[in-house]
mmCIF file of the N, C-alpha and C atoms, coordinates in Angstrom:
data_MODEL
# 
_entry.id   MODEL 
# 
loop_
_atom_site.group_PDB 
_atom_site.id 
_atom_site.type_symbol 
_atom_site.label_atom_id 
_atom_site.label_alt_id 
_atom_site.label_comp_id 
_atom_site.label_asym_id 
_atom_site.label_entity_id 
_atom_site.label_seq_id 
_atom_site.pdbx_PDB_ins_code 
_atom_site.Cartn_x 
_atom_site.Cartn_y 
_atom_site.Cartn_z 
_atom_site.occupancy 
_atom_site.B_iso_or_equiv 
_atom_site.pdbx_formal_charge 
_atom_site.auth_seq_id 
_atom_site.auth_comp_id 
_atom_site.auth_asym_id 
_atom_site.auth_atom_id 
_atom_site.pdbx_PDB_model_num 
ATOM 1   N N  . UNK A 1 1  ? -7.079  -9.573  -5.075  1.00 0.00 ? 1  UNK A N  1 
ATOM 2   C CA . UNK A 1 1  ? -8.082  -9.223  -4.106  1.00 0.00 ? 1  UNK A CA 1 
ATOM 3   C C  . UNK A 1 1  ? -8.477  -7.751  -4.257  1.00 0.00 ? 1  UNK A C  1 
ATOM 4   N N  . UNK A 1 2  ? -7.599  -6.788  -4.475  1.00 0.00 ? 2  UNK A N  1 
ATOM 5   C CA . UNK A 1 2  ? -7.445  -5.659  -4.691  1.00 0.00 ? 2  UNK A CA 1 
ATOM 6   C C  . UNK A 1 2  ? -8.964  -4.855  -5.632  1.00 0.00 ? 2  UNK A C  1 
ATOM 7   N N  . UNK A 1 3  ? -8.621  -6.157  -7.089  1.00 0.00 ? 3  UNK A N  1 
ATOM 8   C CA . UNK A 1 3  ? -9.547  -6.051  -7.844  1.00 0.00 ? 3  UNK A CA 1 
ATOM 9   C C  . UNK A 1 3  ? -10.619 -6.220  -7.592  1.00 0.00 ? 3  UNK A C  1 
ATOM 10  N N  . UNK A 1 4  ? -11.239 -6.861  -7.269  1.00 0.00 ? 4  UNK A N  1 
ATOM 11  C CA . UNK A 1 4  ? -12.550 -7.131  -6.851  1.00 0.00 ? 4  UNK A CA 1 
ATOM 12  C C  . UNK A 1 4  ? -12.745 -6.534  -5.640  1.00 0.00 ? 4  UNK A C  1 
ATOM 13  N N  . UNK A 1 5  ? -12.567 -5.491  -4.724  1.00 0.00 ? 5  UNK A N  1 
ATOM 14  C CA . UNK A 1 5  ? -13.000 -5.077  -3.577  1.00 0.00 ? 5  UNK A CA 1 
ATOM 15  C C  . UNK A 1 5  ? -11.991 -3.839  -3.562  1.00 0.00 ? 5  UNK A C  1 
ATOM 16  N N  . UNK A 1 6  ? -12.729 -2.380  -3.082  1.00 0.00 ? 6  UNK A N  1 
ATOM 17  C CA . UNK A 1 6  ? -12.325 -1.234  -3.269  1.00 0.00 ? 6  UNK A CA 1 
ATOM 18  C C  . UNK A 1 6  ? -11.882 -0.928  -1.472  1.00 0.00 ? 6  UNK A C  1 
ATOM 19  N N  . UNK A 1 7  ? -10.828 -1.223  -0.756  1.00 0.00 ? 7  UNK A N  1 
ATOM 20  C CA . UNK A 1 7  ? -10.898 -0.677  0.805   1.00 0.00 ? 7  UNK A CA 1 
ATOM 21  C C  . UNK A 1 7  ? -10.211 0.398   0.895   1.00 0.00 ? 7  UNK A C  1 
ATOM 22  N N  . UNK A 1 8  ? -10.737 1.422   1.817   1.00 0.00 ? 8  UNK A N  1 
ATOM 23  C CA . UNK A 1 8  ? -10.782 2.276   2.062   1.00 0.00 ? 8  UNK A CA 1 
ATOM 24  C C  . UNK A 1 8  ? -9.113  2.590   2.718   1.00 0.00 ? 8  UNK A C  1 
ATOM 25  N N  . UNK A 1 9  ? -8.993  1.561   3.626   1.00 0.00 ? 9  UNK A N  1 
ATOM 26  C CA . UNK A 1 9  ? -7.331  1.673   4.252   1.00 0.00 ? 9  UNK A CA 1 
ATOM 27  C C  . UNK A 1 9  ? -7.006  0.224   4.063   1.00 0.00 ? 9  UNK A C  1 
ATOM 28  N N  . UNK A 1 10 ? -5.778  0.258   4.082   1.00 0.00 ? 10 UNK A N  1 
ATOM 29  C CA . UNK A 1 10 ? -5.135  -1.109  4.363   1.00 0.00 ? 10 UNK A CA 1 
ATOM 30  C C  . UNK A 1 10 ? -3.769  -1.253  5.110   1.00 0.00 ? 10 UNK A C  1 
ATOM 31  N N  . UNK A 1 11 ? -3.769  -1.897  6.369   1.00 0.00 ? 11 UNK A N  1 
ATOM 32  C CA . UNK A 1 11 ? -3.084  -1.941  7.232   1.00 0.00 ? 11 UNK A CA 1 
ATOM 33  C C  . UNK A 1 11 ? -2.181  -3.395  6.622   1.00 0.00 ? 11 UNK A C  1 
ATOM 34  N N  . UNK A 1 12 ? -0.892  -2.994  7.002   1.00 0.00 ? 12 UNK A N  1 
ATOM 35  C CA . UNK A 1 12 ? 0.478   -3.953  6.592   1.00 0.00 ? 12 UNK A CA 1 
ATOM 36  C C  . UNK A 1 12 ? 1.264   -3.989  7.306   1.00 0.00 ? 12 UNK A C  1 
ATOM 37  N N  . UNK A 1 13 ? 2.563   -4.985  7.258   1.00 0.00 ? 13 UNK A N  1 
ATOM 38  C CA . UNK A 1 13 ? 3.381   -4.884  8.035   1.00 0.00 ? 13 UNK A CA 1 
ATOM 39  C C  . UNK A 1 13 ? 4.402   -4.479  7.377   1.00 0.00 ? 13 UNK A C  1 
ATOM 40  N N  . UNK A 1 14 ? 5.584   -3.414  8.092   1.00 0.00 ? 14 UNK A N  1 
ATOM 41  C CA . UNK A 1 14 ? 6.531   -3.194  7.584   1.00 0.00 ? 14 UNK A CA 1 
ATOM 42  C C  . UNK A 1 14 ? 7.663   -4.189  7.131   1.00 0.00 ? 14 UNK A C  1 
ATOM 43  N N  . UNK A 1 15 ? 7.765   -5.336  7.728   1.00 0.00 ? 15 UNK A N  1 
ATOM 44  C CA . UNK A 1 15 ? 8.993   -6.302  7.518   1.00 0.00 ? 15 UNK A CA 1 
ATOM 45  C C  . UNK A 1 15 ? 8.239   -8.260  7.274   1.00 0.00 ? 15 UNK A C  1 
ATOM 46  N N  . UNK A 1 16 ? 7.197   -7.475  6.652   1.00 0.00 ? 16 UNK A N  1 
ATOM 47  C CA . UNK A 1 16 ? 6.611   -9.007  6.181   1.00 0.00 ? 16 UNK A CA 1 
ATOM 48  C C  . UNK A 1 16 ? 7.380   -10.175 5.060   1.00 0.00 ? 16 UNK A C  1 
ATOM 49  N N  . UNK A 1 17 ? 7.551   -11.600 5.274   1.00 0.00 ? 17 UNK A N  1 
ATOM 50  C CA . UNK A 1 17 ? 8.474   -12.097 5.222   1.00 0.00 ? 17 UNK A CA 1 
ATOM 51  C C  . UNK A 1 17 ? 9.069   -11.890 3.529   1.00 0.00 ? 17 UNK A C  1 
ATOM 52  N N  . UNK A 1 18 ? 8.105   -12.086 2.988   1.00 0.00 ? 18 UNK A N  1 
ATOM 53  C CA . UNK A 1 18 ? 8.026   -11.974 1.473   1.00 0.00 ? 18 UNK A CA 1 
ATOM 54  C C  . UNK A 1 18 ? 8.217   -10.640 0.323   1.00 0.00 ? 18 UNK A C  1 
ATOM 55  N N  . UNK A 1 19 ? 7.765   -9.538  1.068   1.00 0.00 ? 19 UNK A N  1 
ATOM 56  C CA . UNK A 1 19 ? 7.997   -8.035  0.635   1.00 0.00 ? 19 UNK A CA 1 
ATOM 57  C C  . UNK A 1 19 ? 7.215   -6.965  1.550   1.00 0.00 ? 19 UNK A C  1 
ATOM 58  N N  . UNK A 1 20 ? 8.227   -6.530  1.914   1.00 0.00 ? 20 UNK A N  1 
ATOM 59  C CA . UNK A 1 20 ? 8.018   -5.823  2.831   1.00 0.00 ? 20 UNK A CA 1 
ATOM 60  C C  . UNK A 1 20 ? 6.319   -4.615  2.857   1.00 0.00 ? 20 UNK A C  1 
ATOM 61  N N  . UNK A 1 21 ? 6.151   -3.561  3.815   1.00 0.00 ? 21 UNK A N  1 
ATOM 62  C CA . UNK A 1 21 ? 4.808   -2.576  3.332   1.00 0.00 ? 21 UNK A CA 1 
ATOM 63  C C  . UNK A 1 21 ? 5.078   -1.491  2.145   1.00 0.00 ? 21 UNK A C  1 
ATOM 64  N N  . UNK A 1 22 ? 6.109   -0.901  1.953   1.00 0.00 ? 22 UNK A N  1 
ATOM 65  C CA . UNK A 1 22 ? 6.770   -0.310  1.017   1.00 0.00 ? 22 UNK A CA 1 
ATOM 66  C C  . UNK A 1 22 ? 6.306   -0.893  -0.436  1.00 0.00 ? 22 UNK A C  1 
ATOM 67  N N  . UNK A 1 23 ? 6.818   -2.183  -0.320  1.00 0.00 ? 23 UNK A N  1 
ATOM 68  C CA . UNK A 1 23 ? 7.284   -2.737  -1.997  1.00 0.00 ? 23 UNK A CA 1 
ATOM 69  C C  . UNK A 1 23 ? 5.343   -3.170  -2.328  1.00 0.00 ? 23 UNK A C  1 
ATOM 70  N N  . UNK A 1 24 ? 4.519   -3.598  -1.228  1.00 0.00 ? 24 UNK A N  1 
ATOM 71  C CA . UNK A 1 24 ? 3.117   -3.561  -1.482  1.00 0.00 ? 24 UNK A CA 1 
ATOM 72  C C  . UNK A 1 24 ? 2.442   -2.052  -1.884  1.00 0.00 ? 24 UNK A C  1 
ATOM 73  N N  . UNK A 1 25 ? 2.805   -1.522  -1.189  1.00 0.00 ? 25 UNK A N  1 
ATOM 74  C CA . UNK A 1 25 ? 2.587   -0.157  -1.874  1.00 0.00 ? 25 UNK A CA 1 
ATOM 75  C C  . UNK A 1 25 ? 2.894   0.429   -3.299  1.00 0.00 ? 25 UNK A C  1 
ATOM 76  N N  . UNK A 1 26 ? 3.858   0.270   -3.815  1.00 0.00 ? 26 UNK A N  1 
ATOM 77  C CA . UNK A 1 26 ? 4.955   0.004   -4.889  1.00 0.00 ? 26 UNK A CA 1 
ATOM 78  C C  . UNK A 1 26 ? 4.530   -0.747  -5.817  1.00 0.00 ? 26 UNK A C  1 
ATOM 79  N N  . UNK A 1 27 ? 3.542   -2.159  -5.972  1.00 0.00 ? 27 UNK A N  1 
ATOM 80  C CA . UNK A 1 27 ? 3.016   -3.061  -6.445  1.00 0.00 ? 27 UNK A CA 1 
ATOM 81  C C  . UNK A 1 27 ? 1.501   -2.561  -6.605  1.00 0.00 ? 27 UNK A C  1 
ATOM 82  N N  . UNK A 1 28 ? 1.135   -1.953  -5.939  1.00 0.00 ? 28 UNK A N  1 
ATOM 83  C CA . UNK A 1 28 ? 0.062   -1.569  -6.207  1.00 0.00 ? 28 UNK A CA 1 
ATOM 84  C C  . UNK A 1 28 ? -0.177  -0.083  -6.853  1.00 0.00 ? 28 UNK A C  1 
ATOM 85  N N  . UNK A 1 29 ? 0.661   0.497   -6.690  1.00 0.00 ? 29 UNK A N  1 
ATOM 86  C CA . UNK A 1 29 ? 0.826   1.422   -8.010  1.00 0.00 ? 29 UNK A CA 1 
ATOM 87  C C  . UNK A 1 29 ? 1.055   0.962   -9.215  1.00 0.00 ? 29 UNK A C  1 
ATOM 88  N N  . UNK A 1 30 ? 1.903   -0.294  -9.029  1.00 0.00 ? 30 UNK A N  1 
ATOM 89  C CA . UNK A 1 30 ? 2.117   -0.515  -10.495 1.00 0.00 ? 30 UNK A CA 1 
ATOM 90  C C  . UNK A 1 30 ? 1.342   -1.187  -10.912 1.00 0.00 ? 30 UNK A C  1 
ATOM 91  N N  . UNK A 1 31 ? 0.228   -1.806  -10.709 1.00 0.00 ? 31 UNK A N  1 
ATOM 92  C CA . UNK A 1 31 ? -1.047  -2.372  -11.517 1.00 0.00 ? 31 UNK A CA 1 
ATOM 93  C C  . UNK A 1 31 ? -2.147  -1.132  -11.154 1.00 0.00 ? 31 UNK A C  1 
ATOM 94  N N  . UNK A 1 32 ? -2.069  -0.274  -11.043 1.00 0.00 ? 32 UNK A N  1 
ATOM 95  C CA . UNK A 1 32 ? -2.601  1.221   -11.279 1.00 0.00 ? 32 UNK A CA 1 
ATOM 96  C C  . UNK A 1 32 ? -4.386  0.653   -10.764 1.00 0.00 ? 32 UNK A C  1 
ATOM 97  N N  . UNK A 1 33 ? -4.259  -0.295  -9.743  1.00 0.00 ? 33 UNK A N  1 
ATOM 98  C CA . UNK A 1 33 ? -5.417  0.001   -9.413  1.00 0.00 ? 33 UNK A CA 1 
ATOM 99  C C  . UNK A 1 33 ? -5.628  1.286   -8.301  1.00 0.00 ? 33 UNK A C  1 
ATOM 100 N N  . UNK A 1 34 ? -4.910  1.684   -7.278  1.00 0.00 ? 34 UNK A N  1 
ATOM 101 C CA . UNK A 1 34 ? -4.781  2.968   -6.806  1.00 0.00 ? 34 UNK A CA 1 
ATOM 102 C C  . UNK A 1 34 ? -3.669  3.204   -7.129  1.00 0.00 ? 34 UNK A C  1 
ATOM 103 N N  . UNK A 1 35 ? -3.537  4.710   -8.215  1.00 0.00 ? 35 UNK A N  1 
ATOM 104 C CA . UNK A 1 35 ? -2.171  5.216   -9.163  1.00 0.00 ? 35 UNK A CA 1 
ATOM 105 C C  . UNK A 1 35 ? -1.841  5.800   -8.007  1.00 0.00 ? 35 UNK A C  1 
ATOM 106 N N  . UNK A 1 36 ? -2.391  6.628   -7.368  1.00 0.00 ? 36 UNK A N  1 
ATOM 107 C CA . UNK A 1 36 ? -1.512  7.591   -6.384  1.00 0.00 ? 36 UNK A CA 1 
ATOM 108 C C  . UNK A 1 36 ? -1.906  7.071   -4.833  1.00 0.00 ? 36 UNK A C  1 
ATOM 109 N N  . UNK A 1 37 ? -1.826  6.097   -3.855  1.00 0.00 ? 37 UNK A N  1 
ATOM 110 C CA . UNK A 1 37 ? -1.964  5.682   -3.085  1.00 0.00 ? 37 UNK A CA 1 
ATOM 111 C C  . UNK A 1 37 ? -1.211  6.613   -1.792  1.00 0.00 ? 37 UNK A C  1 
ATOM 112 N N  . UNK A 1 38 ? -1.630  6.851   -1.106  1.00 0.00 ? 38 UNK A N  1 
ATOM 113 C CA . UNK A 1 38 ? -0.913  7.691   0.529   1.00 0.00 ? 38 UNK A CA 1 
ATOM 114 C C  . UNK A 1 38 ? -0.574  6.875   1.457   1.00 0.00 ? 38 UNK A C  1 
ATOM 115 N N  . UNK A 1 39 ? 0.844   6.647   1.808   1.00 0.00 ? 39 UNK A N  1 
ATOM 116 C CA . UNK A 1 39 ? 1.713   5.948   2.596   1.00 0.00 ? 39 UNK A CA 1 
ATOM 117 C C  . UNK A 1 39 ? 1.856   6.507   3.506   1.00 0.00 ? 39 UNK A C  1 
ATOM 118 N N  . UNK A 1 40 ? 1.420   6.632   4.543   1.00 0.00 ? 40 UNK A N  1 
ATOM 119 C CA . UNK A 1 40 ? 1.832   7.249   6.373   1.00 0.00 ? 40 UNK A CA 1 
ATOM 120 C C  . UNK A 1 40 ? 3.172   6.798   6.538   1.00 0.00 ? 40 UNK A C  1 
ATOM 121 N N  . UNK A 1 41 ? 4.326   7.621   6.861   1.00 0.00 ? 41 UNK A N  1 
ATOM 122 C CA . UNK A 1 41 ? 5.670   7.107   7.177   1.00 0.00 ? 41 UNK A CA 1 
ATOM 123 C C  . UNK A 1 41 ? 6.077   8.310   8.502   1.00 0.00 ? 41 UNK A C  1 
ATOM 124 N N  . UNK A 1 42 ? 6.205   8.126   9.287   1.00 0.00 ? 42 UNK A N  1 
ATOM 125 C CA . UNK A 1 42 ? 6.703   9.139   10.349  1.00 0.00 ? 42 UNK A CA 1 
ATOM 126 C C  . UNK A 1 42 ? 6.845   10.149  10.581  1.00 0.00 ? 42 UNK A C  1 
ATOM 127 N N  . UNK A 1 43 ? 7.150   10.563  9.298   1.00 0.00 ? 43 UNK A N  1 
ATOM 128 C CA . UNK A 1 43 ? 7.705   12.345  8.981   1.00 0.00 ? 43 UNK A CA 1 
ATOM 129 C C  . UNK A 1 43 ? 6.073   12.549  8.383   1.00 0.00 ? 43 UNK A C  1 
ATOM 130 N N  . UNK A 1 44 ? 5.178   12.166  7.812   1.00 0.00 ? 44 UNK A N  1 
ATOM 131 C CA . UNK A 1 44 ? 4.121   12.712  7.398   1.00 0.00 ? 44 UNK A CA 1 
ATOM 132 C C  . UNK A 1 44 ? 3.017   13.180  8.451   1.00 0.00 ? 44 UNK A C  1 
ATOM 133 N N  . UNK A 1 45 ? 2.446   14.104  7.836   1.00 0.00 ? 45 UNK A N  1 
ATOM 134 C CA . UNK A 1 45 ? 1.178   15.355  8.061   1.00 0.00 ? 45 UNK A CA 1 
ATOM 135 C C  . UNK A 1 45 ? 0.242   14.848  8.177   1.00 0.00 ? 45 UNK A C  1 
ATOM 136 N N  . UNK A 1 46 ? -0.865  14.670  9.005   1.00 0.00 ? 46 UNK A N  1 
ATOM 137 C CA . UNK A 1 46 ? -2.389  14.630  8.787   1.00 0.00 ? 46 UNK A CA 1 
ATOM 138 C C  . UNK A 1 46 ? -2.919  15.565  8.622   1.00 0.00 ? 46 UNK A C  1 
# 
C-alpha cells in the first residue's frame, strides 16, 4: 500500500496483534520506501 500512495502520517497501534508499531516502522525502513522515517515515542521533541 505504501507503494502506491505517499501519506504524510501514519497512525498505528503500539501492541497490534501481528507486529507491533515499532517493528512497522522497522519494516518500512527496510524496504527503503521512507529510509529515515520519525517515530514519536514519549521522550521526543516537537
Amino acid at each position: 500500500m505504501l507503494r502506491h500512495r505517499c501519506p504524510h502520517i501514519i497512525f498505528t497501534d503500539s501492541a497490534m496483534p501481528v507486529m507491533d508499531g515499532l517493528e512497522l516502522v522497522r519494516s518500512i525502513r527496510r524496504a527503503a520506501i521512507y529510509p529515515d522515517p520519525w517515530c514519536p515515542t514519549p521522550r521526543s521533541r516537537w
